[in-house]
C-alpha positions as CSV (number, residue, x, y, z in Angstrom):
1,X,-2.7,-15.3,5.9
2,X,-6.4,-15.0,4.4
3,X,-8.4,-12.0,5.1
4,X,-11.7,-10.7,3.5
5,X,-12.0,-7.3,1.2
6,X,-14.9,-4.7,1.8
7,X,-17.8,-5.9,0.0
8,X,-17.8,-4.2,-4.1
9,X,-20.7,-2.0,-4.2
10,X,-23.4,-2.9,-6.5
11,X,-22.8,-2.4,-10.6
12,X,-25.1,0.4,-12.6
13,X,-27.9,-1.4,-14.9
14,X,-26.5,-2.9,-17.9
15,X,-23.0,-3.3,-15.9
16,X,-21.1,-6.3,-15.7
17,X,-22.2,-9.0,-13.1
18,X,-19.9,-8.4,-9.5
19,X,-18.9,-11.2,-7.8
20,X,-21.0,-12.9,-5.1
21,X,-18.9,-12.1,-2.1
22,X,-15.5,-10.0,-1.2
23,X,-12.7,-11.4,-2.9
24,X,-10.1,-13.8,-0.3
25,X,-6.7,-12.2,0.2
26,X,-3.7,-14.6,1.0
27,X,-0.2,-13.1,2.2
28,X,2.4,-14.5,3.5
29,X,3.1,-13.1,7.2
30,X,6.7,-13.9,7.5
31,X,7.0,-12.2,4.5
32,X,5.8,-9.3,5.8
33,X,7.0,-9.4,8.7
34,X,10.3,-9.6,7.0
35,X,10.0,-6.9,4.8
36,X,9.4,-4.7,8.1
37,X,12.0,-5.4,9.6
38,X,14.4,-5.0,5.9
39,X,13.0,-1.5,5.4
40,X,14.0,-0.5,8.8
41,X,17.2,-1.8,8.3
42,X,17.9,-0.2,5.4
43,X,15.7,3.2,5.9
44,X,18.2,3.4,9.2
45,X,21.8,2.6,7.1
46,X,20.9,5.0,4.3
47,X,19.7,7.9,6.6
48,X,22.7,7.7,8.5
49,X,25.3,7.4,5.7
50,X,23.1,10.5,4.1
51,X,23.0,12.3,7.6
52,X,27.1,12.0,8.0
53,X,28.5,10.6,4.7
54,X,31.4,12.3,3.0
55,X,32.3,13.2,-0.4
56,X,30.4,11.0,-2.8
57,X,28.7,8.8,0.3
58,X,25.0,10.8,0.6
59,X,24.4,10.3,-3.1
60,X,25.7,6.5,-3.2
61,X,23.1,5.9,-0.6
62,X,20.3,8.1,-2.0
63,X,20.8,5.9,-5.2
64,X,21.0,2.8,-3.1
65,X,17.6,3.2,-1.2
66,X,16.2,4.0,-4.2
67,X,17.1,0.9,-5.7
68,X,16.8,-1.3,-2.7
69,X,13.6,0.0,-1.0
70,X,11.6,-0.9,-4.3
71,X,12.8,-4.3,-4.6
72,X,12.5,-5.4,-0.7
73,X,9.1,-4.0,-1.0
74,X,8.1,-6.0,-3.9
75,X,9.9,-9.2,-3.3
76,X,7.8,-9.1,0.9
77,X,4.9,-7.0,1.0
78,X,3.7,-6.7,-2.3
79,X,3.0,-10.5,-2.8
80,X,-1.2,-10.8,-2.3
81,X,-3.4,-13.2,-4.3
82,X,-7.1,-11.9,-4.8
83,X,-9.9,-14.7,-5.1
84,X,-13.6,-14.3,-5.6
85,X,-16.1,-16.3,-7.5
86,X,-15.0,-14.9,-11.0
87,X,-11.4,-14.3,-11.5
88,X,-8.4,-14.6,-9.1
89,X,-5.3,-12.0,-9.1
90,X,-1.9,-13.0,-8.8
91,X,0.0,-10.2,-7.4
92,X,4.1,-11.2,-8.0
93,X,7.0,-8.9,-7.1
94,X,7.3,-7.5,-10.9
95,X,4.0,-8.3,-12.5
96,X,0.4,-8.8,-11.4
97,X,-1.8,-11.4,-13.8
98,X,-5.6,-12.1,-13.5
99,X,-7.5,-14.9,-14.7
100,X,-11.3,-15.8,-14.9
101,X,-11.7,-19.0,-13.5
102,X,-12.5,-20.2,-16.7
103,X,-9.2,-19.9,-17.8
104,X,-7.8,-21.9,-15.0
105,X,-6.3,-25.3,-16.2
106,X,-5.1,-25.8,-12.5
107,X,-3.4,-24.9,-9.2
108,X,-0.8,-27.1,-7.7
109,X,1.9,-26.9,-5.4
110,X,5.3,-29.0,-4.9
111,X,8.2,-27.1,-4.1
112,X,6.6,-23.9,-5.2
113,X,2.0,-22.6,-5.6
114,X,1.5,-22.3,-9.2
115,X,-1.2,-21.2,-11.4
116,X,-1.8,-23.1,-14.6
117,X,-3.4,-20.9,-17.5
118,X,-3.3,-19.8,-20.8
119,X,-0.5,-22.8,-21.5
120,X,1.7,-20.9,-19.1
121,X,2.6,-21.6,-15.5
122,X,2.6,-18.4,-13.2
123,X,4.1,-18.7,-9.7
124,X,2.5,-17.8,-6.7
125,X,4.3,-15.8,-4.4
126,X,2.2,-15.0,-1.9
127,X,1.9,-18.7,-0.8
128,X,5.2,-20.4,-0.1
129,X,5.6,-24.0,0.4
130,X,6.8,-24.6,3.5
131,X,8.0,-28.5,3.6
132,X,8.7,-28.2,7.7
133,X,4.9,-26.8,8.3
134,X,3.6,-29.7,6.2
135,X,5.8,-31.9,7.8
136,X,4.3,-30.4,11.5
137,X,0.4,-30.4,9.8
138,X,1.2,-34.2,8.9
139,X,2.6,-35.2,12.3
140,X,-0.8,-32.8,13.9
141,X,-2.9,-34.4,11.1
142,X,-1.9,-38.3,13.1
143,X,-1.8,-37.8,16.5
144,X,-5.7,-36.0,16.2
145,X,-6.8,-39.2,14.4
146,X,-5.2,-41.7,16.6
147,X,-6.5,-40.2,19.4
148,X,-9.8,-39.9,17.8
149,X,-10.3,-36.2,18.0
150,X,-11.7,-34.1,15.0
151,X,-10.0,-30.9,14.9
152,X,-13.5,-29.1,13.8
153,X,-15.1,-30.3,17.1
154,X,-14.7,-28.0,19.6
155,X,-14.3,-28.9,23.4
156,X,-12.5,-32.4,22.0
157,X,-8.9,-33.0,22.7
158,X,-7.5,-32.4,18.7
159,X,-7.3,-29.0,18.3
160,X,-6.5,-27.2,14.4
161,X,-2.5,-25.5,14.6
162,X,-2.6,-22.1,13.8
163,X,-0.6,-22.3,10.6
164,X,-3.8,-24.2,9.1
165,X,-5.3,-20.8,8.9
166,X,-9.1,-22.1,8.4
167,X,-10.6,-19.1,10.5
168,X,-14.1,-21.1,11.2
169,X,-15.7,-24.7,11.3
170,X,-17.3,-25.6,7.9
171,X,-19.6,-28.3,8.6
172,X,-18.7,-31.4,6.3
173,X,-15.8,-29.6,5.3
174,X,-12.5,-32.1,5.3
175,X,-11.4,-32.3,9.0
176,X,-7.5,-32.6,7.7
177,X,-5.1,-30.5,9.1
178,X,-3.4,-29.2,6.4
179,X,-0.2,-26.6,6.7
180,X,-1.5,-23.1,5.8
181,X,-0.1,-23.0,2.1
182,X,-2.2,-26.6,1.3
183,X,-5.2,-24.9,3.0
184,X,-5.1,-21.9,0.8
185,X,-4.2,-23.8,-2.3
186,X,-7.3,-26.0,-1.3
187,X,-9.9,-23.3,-1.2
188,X,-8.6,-21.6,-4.4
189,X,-8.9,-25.6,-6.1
190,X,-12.6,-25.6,-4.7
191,X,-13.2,-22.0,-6.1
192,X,-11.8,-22.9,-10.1
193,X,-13.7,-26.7,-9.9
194,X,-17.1,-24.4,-8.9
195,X,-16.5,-22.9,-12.2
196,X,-15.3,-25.6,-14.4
197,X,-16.7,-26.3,-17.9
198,X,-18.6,-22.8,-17.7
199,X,-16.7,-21.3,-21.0
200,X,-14.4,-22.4,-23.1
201,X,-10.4,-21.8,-21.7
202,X,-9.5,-21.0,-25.3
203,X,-11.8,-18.1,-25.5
204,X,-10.2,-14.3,-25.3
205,X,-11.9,-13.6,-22.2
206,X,-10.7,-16.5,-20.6
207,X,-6.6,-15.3,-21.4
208,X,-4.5,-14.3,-18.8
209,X,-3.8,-10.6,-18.4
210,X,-0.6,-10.1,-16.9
211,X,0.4,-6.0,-16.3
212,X,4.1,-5.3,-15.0
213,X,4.4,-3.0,-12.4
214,X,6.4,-0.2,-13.4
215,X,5.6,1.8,-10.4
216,X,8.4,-0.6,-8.7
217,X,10.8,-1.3,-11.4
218,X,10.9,2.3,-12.6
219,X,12.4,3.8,-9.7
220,X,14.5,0.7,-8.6
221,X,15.8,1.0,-12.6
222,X,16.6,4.4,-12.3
223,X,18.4,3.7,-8.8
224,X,20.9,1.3,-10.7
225,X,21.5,3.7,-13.1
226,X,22.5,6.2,-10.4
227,X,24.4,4.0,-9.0
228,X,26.8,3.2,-12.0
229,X,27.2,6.7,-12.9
230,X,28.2,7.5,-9.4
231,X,30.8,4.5,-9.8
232,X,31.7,5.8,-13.2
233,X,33.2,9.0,-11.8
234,X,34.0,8.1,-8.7
């Protein structure tokens, strides 16, 4: 899913240049969608083994949801990458890395969306590859061009499938249909070529800066370590 930021308001004199537009936000829906429907699973084991739980069972579960509920939010809906015209953000489960665009060597995707920089290769996980949806876009992809249709064209009989994602008609812009994760990989190619050969990639302000994110493994850490106590004197 690709969805727009509020627009960056406008940088004090002598500040650093903002980018030219909001940044583009990809997610993955089932993801999401997924991660709903675990934390409602869990949030309704845990309270009940907490609300009638015997003996040692209350605290197993407290440290249990505080070890899961970190993890199934960071493994479904913390996965987001962030694209403007300068830099892109990967947001992973357990660490979140930015790169100008001028440290990019490359985006590609096979089995897995990854992100080429600094001599490293950083996955994306907020676009999965989905082989069946390309399969679909390919099969979508034929049957509009035998028939003669171009999915842009609207009030023709090829119509784009919903898991392309393209939200409007770019004039000129490759009528393929693509599966949503080719899409989005496409767009973020078209963003790091705009900027190509602008600096060096070897420069320091071209490195990767990758942060972890504490804020989820701390308490999910501290969950596990509950967790073997409890089994220690259990």
């Amino acid at each position: 899913m690709t969805s727009p930021r509020s627009d960056r308001p406008s940088p004090p004199d002598g500040g650093p240049a903002q980018p030219a537009y909001a940044d583009r936000v990809y997610r993955s829906m089932a993801g999401m969608i997924g991660g709903v429907g675990l934390l409602v699973v869990a949030c309704w084991l845990g309270g009940d083994a907490i609300a009638n739980g015997k003996g040692h069972t209350p605290w197993f579960a407290i440290a249990g949801l505080l070890l899961a509920l970190p993890i199934i939010i960071a493994l479904t809906l913390r996965p987001a990458v962030f694209a403007n015209s300068e830099r892109i953000r990967v947001r992973n489960p357990f660490r979140t890395i930015t790169v100008p665009w001028t440290g990019v060597a490359g985006v590609r995707s096979s089995y897995t969306t990854e992100l080429l920089a600094g001599e490293k290769k950083y996955q994306l996980w907020a676009i999965p590859v989905s082989l069946r949806a390309r399969k679909r876009a390919a099969r979508q992809d034929a049957k509009a061009k035998a028939a003669g249709d171009d999915a842009f064209t609207p009030g023709r009989g090829g119509s784009r499938p919903p898991y392309s994602r393209r939200p409007t008609p770019v004039p000129g812009a490759d009528p393929t249909i693509r599966a949503w994760s080719d899409q989005a990989l496409a767009e973020l190619r078209e963003l790091a070529e705009a900027r190509e050969g602008a600096a060096d990639p070897a420069a320091p302000e071209s490195a990767p800066v990758v942060r972890w994110c504490w804020e989820v493994l701390a308490p999910a850490l501290a969950g596990a370590v509950v967790l073997i106590v409890l089994g220690a004197i259990s």
